[in-house]
C-alpha positions as CSV (number, residue, x, y, z in Angstrom):
1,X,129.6,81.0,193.9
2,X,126.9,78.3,194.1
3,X,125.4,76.7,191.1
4,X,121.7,77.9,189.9
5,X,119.1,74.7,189.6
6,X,119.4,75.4,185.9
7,X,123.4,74.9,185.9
8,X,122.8,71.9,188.0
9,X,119.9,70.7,185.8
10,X,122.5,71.2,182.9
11,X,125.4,69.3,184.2
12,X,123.4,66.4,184.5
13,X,122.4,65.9,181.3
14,X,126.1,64.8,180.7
15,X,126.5,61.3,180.1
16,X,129.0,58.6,178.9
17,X,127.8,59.5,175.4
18,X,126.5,63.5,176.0
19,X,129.8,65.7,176.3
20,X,127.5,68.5,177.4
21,X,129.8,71.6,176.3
22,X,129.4,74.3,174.0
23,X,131.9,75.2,171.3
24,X,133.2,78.6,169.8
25,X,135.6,77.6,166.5
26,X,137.8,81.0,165.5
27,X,138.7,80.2,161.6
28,X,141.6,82.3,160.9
29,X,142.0,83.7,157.2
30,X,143.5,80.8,155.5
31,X,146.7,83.0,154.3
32,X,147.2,84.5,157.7
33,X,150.2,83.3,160.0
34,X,149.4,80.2,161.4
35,X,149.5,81.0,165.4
36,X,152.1,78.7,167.7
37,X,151.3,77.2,171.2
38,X,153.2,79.1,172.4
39,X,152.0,81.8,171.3
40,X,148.4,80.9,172.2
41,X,149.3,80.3,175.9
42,X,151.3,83.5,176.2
43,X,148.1,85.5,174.7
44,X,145.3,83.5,176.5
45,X,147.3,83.6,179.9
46,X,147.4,87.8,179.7
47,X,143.9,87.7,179.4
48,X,142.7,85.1,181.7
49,X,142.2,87.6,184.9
50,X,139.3,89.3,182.8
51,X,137.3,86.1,183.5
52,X,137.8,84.5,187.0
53,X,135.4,82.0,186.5
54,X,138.0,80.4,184.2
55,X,140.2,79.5,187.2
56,X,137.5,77.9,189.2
57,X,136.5,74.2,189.5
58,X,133.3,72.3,190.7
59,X,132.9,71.4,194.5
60,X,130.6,70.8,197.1
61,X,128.8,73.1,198.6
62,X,126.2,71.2,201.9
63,X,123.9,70.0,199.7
64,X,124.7,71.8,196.3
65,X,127.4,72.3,194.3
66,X,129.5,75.9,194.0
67,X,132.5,77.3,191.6
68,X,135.9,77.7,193.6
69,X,139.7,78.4,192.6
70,X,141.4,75.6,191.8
71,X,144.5,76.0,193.3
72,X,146.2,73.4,191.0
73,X,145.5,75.5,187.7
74,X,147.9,74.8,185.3
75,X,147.2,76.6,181.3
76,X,149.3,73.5,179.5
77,X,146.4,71.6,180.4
78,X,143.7,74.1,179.0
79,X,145.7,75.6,175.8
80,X,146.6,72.4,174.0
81,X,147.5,71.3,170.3
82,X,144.7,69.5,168.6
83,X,146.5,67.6,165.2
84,X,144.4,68.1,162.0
85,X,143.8,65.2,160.4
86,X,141.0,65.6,157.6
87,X,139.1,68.5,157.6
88,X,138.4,71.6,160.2
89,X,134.9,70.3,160.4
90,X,136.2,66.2,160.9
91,X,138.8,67.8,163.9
92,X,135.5,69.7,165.8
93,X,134.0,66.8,165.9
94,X,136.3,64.9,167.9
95,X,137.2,67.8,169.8
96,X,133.2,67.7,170.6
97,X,133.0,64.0,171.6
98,X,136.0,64.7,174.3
99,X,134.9,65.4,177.9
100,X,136.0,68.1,179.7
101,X,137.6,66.8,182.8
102,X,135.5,67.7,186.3
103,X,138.2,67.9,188.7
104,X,139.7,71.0,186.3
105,X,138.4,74.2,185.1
106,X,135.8,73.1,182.8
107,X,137.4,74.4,179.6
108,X,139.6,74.4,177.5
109,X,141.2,76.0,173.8
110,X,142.9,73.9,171.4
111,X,144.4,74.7,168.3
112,X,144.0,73.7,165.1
113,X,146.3,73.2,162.3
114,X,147.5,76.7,162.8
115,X,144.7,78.7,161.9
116,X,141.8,77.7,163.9
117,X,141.2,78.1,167.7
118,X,138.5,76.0,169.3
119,X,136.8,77.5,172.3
120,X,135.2,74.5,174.3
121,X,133.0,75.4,177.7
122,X,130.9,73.1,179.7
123,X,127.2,74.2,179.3
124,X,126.9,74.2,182.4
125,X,129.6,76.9,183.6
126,X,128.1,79.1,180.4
127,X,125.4,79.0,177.6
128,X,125.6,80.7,174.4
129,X,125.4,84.5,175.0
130,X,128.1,83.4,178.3
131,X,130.5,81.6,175.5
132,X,130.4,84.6,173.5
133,X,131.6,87.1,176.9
134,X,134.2,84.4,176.9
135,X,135.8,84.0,173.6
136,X,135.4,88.0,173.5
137,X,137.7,88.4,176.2
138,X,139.9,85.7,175.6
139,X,140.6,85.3,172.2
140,X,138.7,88.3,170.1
141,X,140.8,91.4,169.6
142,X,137.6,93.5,170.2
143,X,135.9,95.2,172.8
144,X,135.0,93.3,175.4
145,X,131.8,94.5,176.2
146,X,128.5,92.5,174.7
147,X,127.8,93.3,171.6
148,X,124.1,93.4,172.1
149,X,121.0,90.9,173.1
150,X,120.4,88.0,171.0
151,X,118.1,88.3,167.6
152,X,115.1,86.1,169.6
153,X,116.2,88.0,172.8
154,X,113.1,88.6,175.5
155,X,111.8,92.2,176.2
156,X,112.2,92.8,180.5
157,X,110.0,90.4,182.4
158,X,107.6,91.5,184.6
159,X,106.2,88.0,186.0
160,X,109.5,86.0,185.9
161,X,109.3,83.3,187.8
162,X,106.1,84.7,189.9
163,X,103.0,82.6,189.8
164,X,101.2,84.9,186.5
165,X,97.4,84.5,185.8
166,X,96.6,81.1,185.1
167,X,94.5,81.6,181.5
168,X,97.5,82.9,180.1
169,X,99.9,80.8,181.5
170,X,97.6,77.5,180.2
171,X,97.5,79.0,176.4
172,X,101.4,79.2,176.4
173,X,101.2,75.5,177.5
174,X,98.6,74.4,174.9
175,X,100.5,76.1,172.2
176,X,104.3,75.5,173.5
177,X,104.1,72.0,175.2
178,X,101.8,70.4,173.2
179,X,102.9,66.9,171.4
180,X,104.2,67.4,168.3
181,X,102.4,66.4,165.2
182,X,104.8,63.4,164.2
183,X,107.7,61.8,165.6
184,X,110.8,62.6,163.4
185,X,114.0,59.7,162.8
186,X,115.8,62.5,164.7
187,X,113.8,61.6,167.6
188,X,116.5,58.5,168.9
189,X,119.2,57.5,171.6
190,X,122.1,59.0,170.4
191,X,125.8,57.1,170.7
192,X,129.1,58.9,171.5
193,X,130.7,59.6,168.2
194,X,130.0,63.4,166.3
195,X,129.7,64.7,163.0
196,X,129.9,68.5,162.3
197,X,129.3,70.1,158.9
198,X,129.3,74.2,158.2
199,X,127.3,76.4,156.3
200,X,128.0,80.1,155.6
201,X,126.3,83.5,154.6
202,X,126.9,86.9,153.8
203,X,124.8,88.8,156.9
204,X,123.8,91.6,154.4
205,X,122.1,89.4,152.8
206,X,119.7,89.0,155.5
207,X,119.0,92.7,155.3
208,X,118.2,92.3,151.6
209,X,115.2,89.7,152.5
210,X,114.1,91.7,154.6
211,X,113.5,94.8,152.4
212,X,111.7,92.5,150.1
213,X,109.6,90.5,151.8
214,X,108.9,92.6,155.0
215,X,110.1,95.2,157.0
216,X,108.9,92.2,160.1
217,X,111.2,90.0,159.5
218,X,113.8,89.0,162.0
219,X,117.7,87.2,161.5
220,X,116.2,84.6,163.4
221,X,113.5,84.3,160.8
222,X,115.3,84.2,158.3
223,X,117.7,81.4,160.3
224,X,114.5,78.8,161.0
225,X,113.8,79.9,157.2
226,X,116.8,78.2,156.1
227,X,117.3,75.2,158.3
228,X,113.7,74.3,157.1
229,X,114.6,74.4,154.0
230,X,118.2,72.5,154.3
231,X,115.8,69.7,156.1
232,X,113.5,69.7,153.7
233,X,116.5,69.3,150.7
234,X,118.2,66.8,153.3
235,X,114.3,64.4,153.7
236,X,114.2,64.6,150.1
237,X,117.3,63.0,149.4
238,X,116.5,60.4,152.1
239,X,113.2,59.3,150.6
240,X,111.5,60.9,154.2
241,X,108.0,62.2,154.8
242,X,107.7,65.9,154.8
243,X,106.2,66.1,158.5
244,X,106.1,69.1,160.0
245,X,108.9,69.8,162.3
246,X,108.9,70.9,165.5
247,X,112.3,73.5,167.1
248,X,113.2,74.9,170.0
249,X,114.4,78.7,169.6
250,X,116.2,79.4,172.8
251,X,115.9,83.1,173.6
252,X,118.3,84.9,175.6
253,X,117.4,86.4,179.1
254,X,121.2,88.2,179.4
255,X,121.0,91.9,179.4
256,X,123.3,94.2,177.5
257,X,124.4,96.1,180.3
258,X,125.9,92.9,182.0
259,X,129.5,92.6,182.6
260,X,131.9,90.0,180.7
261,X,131.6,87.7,183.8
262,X,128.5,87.3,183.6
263,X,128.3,83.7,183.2
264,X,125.9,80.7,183.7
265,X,122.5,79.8,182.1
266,X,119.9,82.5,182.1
267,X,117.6,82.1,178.8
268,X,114.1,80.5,178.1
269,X,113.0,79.3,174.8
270,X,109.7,78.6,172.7
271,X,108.6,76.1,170.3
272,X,108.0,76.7,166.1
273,X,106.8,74.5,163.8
274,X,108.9,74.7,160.1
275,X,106.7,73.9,157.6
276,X,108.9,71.4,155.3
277,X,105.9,69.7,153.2
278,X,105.4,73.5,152.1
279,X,107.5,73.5,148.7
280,X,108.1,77.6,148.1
281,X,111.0,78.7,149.9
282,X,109.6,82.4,150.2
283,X,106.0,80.9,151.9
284,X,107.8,78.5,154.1
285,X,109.9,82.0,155.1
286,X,107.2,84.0,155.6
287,X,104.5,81.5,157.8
288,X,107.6,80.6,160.3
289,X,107.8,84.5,160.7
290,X,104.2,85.3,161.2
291,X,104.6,82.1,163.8
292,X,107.5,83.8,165.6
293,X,105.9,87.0,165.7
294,X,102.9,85.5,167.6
295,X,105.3,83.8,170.1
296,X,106.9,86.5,170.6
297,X,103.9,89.1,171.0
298,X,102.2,86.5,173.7
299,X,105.6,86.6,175.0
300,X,105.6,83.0,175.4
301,X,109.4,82.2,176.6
302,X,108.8,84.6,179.9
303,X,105.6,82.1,179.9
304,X,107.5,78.9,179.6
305,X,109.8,80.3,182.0
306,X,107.6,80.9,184.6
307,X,106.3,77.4,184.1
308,X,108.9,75.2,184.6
309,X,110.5,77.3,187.1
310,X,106.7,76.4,188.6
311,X,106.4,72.9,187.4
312,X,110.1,71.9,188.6
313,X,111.7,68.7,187.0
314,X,108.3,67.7,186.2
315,X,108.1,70.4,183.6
316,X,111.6,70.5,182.4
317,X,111.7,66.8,181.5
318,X,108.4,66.8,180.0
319,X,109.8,70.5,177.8
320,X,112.8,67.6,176.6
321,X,110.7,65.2,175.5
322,X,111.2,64.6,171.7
323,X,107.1,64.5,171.6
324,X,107.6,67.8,172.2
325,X,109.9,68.7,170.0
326,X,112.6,67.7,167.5
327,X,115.7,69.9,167.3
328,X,117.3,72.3,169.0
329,X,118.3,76.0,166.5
330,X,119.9,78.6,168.9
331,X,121.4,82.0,167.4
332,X,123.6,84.3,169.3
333,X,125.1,87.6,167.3
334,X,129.0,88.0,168.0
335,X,131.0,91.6,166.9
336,X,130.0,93.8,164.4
337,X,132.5,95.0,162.9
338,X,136.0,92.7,161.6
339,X,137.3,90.8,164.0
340,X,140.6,89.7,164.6
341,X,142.8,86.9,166.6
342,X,145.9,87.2,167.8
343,X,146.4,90.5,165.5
344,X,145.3,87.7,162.3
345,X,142.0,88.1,160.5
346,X,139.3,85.7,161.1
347,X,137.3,85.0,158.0
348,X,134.6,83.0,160.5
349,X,133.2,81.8,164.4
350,X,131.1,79.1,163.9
351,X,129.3,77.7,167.5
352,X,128.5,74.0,168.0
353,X,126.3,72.7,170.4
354,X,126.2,69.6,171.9
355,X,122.7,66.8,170.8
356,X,121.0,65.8,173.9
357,X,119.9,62.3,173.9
358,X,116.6,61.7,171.5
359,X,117.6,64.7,169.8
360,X,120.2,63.7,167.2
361,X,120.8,66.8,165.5
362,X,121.9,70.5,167.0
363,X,121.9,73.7,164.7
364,X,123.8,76.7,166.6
365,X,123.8,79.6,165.0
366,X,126.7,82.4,165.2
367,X,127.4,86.0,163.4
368,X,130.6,87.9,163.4
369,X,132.2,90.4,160.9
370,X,129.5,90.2,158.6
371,X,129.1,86.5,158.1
372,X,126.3,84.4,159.6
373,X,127.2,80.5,160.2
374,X,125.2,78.0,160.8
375,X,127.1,74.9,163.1
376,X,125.7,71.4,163.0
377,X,126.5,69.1,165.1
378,X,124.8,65.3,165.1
379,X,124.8,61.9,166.0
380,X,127.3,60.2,163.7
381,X,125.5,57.0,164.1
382,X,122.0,58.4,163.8
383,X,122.3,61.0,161.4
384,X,123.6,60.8,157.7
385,X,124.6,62.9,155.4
386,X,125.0,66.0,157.3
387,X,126.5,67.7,154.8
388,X,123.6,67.6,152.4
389,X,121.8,69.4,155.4
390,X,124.4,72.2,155.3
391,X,124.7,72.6,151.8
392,X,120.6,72.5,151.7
393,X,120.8,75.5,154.5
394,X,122.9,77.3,151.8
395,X,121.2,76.7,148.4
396,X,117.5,78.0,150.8
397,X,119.2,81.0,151.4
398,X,120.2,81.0,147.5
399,X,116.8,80.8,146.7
400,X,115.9,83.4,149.6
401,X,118.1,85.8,147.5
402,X,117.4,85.0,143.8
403,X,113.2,85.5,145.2
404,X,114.0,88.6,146.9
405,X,116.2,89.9,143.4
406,X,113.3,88.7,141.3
407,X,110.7,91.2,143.0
């Protein structure tokens, strides 16, 4: 099966110092059994036949490049110990720096310290709704069917990639791909070494915002909600200016019915600025809504698609530009209900994305039994103090909660 442009596009933003995957980390309960290699590779081989992709390698294809089976497949070389040395989050982050190799499969699952199982993918082979089909059916004792379309999800298109009327496709560009107001110190050539840091939340509690502040208001609201305010605790402590900051919300173009092999990249995105010089949590909440709620209603990712699908690399490299925007915040929801691991109880699936060069920082959100988590991943060199970003994320949504209680 040959590649898509967009699969293409996406492999070559891989670099000496851009990995270019996409990561799924399983966090067992920490007093469940810790799980053995062996173990691992007898589970992940019995399932491997429910994705086939997962056997196939890169080649040639005249003048493109196409998926094939890689007769040389060998698991030991996919399913592999990774030692933990420091902490779960220190461990992902090497894990994220490590390329996956091109003459292989392009993936792989290690296993950490017993109790956690990190799902690596090349973006290229899958993006973050494809990741999900894949750790479903590989790892996840749940049903493998999708568990639904992402929070910032597209309604069906009805111009996609089909020359729409020009007025409207010129206000999406003024209002998407516009420069942004300022440049941010995120905005910088980013090196090969990766921090990660985690945040957490109770998903109910998202339901709980939104019966206080507005029957509107989406996860993903509340998830730009919170990384503005985590940036905003994270410029304060830095001594920064309180610019408003510019994010791209990727929004999923994968349908529900779609099988689990569904793979590759099939998603658009649009732009929202978070208002961090805005100092009260609930009215930084509330304007980012009303701002996604216009996107959405002008349906401005089918929009953006149709342009760069239109404007070819012309369009796409001017969409990456960090005039454009700053950061990267995806969301994709996982199960519903508990989920389990090898029969072991996870207690959380955090994603991790990979930066892209002048963008430093990557926000992926995941949810999964009930728990929303927030995944950074960053430049080690260019950004610091990460984890005063992740513990900002979770002290916004503290004061989400204690503003929603008080009314």
């Amino acid at each position: 099966m040959r590649l898509t442009a967009e699969d293409v596009r996406i492999l070559g933003l891989e670099t000496a110092r851009v990995a270019g995957h996409t990561l799924k980390v399983t966090a067992l309960a920490r007093d469940a059994d810790p799980v053995g290699l062996a173990e691992l590779r007898a589970h992940v081989a019995g399932r491997l036949d429910r994705i086939p992709r997962l056997r196939d390698r890169l080649a040639t294809d005249g003048d493109g490049l196409a998926w094939e089976p890689y007769a040389g497949f060998d698991l030991h070389e996919h399913v592999r110990e990774h030692a933990l040395r420091g902490t779960l989050e220190d461990a992902v982050a090497q894990l994220m720096e490590e390329h996956l190799d091109r003459d292989r499969p392009l993936w792989s699952v290690d296993l950490v310290g017993g109790r956690a199982l990190v799902l690596k993918v090349h973006h290229a082979m899958a993006d973050g709704m494809a990741v999900r089909r894949i750790a479903t059916a590989l790892l996840w004792d749940v049903d493998a069917s999708p568990a639904g379309s992402s929070p910032a999800a597209a309604p069906e298109p009805t111009h996609r990639h089909v020359l729409a009327d020009v007025p409207r496709l010129s206000a999406a560009i003024e209002r998407e791909l516009a420069p942004a107001v300022s440049r941010s110190s995120l905005a910088r050539r980013v090196g090969s070494s990766r921090v990660a840091a985690f945040a957490t939340t109770d998903l109910a509690a998202i339901g709980r915002l939104r019966d206080a502040f507005g029957t509107h208001l989406t996860v993903n609201d509340v998830v730009l909600g919170a990384t503005a305010g985590g940036l905003r605790r994270w410029l304060l402590a830095r001594d920064a200016p309180l610019h408003r900051m510019r994010v791209k919300v990727p929004v999923s173009l994968h349908r529900a019915g779609e099988g689990s092999d569904a793979l590759g990249n099939d998603d658009s995105f649009f732009f929202v600025d978070l208002p961090l010089a805005e100092p009260d949590p609930v009215a930084r909440l509330l304007a980012i809504a009303r701002e996604c709620t216009l996107r959405k209603a002008r349906h401005d990712a089918l929009e953006l698609g149709t342009i760069l699908h239109i404007g070819g690399r012309v369009a796409v490299h001017w969409s990456m530009n960090p005039h454009v925007f700053t950061l990267n915040v995806s969301n994709v929801p996982g199960p519903r209900g508990a989920v389990t691991a090898l029969g072991r109880p996870v207690r959380a699936v955090y994603a991790l994305a990979e930066v892209a060069d002048w963008h430093a920082l990557r926000v992926a959100v995941f949810s999964a039994g009930g728990v929303l988590t927030f995944g950074l991943c960053a430049d080690r060199a260019g950004v610091e103090g990460l984890g005063v970003l992740a513990a900002g994320i979770e002290e916004e949504l503290g004061a989400l909660a204690a503003a929603a209680a008080a009314r």
